[in-house]
ZADO-525685 format. One line per field, with one value per residue (C-alpha): residue number from 1; residue in three letters; x, z, y. Coordinates in steps of 0.5 Angstrom, whole numbers, plus 500, padded with zeros to 3 digits. Example, Ala and Ser with C-alpha at 12.3 -4.5 7.8 and 13.67 -1.06 7.14 Angstrom:
2
n = 1	2
res = ALA	SER
x = 525	527
z = 516	514
y = 491	498
END
This chain:
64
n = 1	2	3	4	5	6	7	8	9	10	11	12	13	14	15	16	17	18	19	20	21	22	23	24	25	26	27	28	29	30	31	32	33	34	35	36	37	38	39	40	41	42	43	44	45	46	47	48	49	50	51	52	53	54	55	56	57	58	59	60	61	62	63	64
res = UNK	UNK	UNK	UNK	UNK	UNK	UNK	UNK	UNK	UNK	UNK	UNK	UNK	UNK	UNK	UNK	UNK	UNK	UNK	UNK	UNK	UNK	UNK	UNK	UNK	UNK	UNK	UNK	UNK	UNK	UNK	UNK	UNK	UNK	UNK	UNK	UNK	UNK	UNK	UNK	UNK	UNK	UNK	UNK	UNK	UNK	UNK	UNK	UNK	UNK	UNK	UNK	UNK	UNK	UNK	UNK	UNK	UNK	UNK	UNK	UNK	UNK	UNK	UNK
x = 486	483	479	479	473	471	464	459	452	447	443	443	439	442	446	445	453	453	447	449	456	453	447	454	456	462	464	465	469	470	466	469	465	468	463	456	454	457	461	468	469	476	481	476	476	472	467	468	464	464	459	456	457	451	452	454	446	443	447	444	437	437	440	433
z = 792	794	799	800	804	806	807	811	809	812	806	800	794	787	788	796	797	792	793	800	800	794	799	804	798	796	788	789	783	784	789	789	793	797	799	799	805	808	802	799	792	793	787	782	777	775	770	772	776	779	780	787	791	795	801	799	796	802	806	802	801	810	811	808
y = 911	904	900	893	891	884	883	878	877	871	873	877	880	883	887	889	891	895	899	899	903	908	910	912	915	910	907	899	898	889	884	877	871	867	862	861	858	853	851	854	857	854	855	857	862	868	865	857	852	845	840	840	835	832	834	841	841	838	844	849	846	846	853	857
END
């Protein structure tokens, strides 16, 4: 039987889900990011990357 979940987290440390749902006594067998602040991972696959554009660093640095 499984769940799917969809998490927000404003800030998050290693691995914070997963230890979160096993404390309430649930396995979370997958976890897919969407976006990182204010910028979509779009089409990317598991395992790829883009370049940044320099709006999107701006973003990130101003949002600490």
């Amino acid at each position: 039987y499984k769940t799917w979940l969809e998490v927000f987290l404003r800030g998050g440390t290693n691995r914070q889900i997963k230890k979160k749902f096993r404390a309430l006594g649930y396995q979370v067998q997958k976890i897919k990011r969407f976006q990182i602040g204010t910028g979509c991972m779009g089409e990317l696959q598991s395992g790829e990357s883009r370049v940044l554009t320099s709006e999107e660093l701006k973003q990130i640095m101003t949002s600490s």
